[in-house]
SENURO-494266 format. One record per residue (C-alpha): x, y, z; residue in three letters. Coordinates in pm, whole numbers, always signed. Each point is the difference from the previous one (the first is absolute). Layout:
N
{node {X, Y, Z}, 'ALA'}
...
***
This chain:
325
{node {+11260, +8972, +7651}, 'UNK'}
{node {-95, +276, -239}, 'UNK'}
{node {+18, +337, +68}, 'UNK'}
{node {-260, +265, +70}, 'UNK'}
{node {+73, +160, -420}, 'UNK'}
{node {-71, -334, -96}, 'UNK'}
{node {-322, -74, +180}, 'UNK'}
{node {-137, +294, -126}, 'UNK'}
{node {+156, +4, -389}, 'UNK'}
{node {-313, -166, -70}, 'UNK'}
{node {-220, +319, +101}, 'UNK'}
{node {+284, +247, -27}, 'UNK'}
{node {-190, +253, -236}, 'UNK'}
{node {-306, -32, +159}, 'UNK'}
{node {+161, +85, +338}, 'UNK'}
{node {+242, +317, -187}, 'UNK'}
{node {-382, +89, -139}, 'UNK'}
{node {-131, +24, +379}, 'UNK'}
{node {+283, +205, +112}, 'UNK'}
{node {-103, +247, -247}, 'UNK'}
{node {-359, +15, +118}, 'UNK'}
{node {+91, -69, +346}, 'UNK'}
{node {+199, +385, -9}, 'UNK'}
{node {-330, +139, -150}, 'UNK'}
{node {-225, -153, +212}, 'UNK'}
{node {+241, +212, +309}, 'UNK'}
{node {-7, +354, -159}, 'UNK'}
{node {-163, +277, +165}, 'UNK'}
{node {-43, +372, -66}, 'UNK'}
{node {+194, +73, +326}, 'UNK'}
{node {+372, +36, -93}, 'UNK'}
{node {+106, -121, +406}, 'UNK'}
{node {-223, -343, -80}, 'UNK'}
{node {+192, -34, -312}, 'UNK'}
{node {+354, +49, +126}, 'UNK'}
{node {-77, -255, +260}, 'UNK'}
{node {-156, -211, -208}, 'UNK'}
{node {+256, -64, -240}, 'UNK'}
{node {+263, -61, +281}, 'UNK'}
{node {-227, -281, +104}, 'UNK'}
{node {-20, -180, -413}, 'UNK'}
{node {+368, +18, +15}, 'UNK'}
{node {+18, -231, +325}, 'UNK'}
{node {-153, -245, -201}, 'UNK'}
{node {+74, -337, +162}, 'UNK'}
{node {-32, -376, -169}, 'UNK'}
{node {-307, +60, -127}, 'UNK'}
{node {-141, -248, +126}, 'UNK'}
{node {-351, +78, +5}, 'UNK'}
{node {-94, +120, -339}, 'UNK'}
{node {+211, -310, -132}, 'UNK'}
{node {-244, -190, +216}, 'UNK'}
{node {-271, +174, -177}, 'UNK'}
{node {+98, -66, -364}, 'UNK'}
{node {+146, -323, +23}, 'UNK'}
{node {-382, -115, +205}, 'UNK'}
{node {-150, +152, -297}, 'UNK'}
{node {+159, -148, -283}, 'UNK'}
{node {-40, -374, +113}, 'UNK'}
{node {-376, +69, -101}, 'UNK'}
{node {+57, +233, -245}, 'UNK'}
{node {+228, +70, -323}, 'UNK'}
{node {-5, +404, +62}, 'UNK'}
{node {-84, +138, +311}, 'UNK'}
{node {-249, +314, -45}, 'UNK'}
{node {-9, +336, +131}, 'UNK'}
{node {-182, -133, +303}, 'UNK'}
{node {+308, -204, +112}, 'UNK'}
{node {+233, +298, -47}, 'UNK'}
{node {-231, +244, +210}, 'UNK'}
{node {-31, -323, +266}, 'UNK'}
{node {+436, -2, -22}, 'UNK'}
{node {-74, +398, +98}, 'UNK'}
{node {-234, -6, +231}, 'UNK'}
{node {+124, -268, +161}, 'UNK'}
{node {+355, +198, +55}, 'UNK'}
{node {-151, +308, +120}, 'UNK'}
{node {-159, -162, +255}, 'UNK'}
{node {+265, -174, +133}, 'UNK'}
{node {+255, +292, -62}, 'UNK'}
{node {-279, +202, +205}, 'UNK'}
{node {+4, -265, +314}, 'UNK'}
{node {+382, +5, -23}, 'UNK'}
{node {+51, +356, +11}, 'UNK'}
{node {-211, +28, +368}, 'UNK'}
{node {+192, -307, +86}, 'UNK'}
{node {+289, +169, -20}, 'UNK'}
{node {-123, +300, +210}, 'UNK'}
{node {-152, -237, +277}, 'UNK'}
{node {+336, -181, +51}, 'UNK'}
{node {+179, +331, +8}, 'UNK'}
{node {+179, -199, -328}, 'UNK'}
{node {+274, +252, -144}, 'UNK'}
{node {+77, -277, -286}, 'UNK'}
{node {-145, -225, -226}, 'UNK'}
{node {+164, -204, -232}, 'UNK'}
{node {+319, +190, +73}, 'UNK'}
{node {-149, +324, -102}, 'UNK'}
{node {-104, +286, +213}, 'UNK'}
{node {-389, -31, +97}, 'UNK'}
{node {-157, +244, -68}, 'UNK'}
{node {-114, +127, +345}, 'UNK'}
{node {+362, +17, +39}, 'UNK'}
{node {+52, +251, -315}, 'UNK'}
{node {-351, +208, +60}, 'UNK'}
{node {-117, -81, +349}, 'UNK'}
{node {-320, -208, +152}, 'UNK'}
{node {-240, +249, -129}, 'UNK'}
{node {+56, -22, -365}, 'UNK'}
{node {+77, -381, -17}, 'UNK'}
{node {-313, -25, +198}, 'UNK'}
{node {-217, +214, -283}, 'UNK'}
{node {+233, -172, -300}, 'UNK'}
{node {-111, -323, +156}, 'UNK'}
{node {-342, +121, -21}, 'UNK'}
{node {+29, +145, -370}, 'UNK'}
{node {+85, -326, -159}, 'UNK'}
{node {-315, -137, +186}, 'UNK'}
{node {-198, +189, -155}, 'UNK'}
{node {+135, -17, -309}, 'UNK'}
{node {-6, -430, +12}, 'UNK'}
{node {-381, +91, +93}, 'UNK'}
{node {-94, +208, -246}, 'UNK'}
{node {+204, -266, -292}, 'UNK'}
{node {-216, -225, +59}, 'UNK'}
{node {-363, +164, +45}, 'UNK'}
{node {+68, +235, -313}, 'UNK'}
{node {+70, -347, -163}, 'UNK'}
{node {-315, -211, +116}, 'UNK'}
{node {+311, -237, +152}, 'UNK'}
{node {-229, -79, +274}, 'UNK'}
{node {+142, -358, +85}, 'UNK'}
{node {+329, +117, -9}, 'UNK'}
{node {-80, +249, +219}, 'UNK'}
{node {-138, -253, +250}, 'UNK'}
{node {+316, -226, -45}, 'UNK'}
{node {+217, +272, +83}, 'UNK'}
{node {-183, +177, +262}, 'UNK'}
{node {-28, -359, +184}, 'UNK'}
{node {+338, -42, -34}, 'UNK'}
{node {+109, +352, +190}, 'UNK'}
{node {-256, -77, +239}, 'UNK'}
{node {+167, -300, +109}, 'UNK'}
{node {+373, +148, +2}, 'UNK'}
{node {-147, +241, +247}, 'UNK'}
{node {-149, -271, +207}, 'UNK'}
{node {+326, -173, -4}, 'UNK'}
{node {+191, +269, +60}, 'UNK'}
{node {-197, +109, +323}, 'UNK'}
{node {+2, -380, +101}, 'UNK'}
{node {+396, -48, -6}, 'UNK'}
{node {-1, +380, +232}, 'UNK'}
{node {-260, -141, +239}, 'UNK'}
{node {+258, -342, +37}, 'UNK'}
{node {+320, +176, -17}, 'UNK'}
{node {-107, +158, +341}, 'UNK'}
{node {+19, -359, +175}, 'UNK'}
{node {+226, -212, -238}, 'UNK'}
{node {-271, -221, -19}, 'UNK'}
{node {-62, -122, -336}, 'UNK'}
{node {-66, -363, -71}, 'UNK'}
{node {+107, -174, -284}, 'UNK'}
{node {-421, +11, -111}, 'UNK'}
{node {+22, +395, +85}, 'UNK'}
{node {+294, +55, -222}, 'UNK'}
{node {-131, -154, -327}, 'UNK'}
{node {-363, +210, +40}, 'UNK'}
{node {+247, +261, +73}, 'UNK'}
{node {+229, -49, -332}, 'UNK'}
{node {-351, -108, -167}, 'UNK'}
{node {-129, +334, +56}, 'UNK'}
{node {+276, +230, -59}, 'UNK'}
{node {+220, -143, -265}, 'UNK'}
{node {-224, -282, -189}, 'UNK'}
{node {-278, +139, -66}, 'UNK'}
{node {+188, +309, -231}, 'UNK'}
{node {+120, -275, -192}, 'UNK'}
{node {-371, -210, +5}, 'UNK'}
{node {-130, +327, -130}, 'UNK'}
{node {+248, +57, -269}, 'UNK'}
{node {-37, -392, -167}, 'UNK'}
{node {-402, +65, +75}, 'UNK'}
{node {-30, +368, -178}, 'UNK'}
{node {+215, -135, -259}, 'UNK'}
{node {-241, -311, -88}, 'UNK'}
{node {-314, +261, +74}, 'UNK'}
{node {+103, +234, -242}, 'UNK'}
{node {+2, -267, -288}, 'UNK'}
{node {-345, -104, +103}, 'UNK'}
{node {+176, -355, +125}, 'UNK'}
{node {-344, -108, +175}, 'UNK'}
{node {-15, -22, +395}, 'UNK'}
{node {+84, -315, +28}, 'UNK'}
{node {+337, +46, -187}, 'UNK'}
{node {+46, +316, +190}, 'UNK'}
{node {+10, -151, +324}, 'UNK'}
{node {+217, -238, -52}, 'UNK'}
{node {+276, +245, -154}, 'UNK'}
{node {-92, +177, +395}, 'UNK'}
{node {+66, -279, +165}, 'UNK'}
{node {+273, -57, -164}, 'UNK'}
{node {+155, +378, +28}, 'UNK'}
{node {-47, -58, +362}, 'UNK'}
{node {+222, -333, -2}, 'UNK'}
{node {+270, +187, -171}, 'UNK'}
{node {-23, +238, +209}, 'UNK'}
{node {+24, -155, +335}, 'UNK'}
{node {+332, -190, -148}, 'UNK'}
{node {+122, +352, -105}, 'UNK'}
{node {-22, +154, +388}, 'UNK'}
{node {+143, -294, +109}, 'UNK'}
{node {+299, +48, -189}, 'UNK'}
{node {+5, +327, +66}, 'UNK'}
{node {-25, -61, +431}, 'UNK'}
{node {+341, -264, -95}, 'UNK'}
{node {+175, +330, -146}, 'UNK'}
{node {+28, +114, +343}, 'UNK'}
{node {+249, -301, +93}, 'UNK'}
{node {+165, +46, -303}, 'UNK'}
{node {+333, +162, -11}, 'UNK'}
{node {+116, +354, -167}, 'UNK'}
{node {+171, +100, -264}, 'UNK'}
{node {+142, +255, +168}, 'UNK'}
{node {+37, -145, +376}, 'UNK'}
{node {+36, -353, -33}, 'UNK'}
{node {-287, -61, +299}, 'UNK'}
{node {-324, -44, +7}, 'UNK'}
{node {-278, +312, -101}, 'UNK'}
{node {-203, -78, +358}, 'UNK'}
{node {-224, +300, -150}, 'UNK'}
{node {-306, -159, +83}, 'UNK'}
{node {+105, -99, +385}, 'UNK'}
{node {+102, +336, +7}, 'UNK'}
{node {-309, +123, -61}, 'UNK'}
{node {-217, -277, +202}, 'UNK'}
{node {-145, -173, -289}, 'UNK'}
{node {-53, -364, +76}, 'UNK'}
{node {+49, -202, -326}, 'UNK'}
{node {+3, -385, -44}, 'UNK'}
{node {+389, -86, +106}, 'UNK'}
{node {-69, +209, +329}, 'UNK'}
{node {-319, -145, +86}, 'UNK'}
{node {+67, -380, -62}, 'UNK'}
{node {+311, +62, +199}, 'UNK'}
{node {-226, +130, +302}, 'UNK'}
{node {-232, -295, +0}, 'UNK'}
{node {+271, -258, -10}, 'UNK'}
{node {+238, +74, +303}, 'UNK'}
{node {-13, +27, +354}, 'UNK'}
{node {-161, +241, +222}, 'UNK'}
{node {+303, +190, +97}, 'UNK'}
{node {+137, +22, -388}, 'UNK'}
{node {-342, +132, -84}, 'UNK'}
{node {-15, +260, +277}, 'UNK'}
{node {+372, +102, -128}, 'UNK'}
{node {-74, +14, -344}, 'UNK'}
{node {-297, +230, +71}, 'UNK'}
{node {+179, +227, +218}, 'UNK'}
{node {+258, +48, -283}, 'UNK'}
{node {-290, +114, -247}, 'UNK'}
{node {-142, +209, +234}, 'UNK'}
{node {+221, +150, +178}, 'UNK'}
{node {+363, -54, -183}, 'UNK'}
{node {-97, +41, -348}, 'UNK'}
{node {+211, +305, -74}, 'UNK'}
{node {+348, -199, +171}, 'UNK'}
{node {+158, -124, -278}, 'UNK'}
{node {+167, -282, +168}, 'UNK'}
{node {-335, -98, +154}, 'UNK'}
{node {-156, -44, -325}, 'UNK'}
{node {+277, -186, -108}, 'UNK'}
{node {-34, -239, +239}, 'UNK'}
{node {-374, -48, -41}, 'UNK'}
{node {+60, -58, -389}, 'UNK'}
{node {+252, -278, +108}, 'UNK'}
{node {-294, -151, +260}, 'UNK'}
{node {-227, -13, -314}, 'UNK'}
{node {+248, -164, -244}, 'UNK'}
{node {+102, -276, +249}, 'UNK'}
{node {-376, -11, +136}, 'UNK'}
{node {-93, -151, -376}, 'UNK'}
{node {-195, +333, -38}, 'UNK'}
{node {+210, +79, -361}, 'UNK'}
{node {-81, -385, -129}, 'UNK'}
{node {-409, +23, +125}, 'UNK'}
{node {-58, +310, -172}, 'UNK'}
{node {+196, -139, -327}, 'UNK'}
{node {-195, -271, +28}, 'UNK'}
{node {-368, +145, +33}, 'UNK'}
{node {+114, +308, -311}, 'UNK'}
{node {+41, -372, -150}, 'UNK'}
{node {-327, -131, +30}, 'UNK'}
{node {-166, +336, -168}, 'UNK'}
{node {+234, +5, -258}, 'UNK'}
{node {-61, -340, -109}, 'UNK'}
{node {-392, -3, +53}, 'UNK'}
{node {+16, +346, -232}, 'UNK'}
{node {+155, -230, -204}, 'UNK'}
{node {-248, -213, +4}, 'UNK'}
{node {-278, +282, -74}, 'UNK'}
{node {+139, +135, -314}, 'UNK'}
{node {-51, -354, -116}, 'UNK'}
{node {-422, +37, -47}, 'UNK'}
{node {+108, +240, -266}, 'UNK'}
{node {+78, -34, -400}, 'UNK'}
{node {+373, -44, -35}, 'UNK'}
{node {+140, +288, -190}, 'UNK'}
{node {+316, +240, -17}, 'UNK'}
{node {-191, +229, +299}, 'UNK'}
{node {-46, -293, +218}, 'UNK'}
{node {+318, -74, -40}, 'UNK'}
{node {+114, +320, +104}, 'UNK'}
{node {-200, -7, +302}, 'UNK'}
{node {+144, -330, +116}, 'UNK'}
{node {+320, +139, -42}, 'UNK'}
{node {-78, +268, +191}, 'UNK'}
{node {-137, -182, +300}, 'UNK'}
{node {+366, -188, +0}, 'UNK'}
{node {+155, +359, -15}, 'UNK'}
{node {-211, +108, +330}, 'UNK'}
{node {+129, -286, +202}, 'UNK'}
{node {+348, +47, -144}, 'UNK'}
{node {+78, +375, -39}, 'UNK'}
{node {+342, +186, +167}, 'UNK'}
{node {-231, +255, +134}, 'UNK'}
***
């Protein structure tokens, strides 16, 4: 499998380009906004999304234009925007293993940095005439929302069906990804029909991505040598869970609920519900159906002209299904 510097070697410049702009794009007058911005560039993660961005871009194009870098941009200050009031609605004092914010300078100021880079995403893209980026995007955050008030609303009962969970997933974690392969085909005027199917095809790779994210929770530590059991913790039903709950008896089910619900902070208890999964065939269903996505991604990129970027992005669907974390 090749690694995440080798996926993106074949847009590295373009992507060291966009980190430039990306800092610009954040600046403000207001020497408070700046100090907290710049804590949040260097928390930089994978990068995920504006590699999205330039490697949907160059399958239809030789060199992206400045409409795909401000798409990269807008794109992350959106998302960096709906993180940020995550973080203060889960009462979140990490991310990434770094501090939140709201736990360095409160609710109040996340809530109104949150609401900065907004604004700024906004204005990007009307200053620009990006107006079909704009739309992308904005669709995109409208549906995280929805997804995110969707898994709250089920969380209260436990009772998310298998159906529930993937419009769940869909919402929140897919379509970020649909709308970075989308804005990245937009911005090199790719045609509609081209741009849709790099969407649909975001949102495949994304639903295999949460996937293997929800099977990091059975995972073991580094440090511990058990399982994570962050997500049980925290009553979040993902795919191992939920199989498990529709495939055993009444009385297991009724257990395995009252552990979520009302044991979730006893170690032991979650230990023992991550052990009901793994021997329920929870662990093997959700490898299975992470799978399915990754191979009809797969599948996708195939409709597309074979070249070095394509490439890259079918190495990076294996990565997604295969990454340590």
């Amino acid at each position: 499998m090749s690694n995440l510097e080798q996926i993106k070697s074949p847009v590295k410049e373009q992507i060291e380009e966009f980190e430039k702009t990306f800092k610009v794009s954040m600046k403000s007058t207001v020497p408070l906004l700046d100090k907290v911005t710049r804590y949040i560039i260097k928390r930089k993660g994978k990068q995920m999304r504006p590699l999205l961005v330039f490697l949907s871009a160059n399958m239809f194009k030789g060199q992206p234009d400045d409409s795909t870098y401000r798409a990269a941009s807008l794109i992350e200050l959106l998302h960096t925007a709906t993180l940020i009031h995550d973080d203060v609605v889960d009462d979140s004092n990490t991310r990434r293993g770094f501090f939140s914010l709201n736990a360095l300078w409160k609710n109040k100021i996340s809530v109104l940095v949150g609401d900065y880079l907004l604004s700024k995403g906004l204005l990007l893209a009307v200053d620009n005439g990006d107006f079909e980026l704009l739309r992308i995007v904005s669709e995109a955050t409208r549906q995280m929302s929805e997804g995110e008030l969707l898994q709250i609303e089920k969380a209260r009962r436990l009772d998310i069906e298998e159906p529930v969970y993937f419009d769940i997933i869909e919402k929140k974690t897919a379509s970020l990804f649909a709308s970075c392969c989308a804005a990245g085909a937009a911005s090199v005027d790719a045609g509609e029909d081209q741009v849709n199917k790099m969407r649909e095809f975001g949102k495949t790779l994304g639903i295999a991505f949460q996937i293997k994210d929800d099977l990091f929770d059975y995972g073991k530590t580094n440090k511990t040598g058990k399982p994570n059991g962050i997500d049980i913790k925290e009553q979040k039903m993902t795919l191992p869970l939920i199989y498990t709950l529709n495939n055993v008896s009444a009385k297991e089910r009724k257990w395995l609920i009252r552990g979520v619900k009302k044991h979730n902070n006893n170690r032991r208890r979650v230990e023992e519900i991550i052990e009901r999964v793994r021997h329920g065939g929870g662990i093997e269903y959700a490898e299975q159906k992470m799978a399915e996505y990754r191979d009809k991604a797969i599948l996708m990129l195939e409709d597309f002209p074979e070249s070095k970027f394509r490439s890259s992005m079918h190495d990076l669907v294996l990565f997604t299904t295969e990454r340590k974390k």
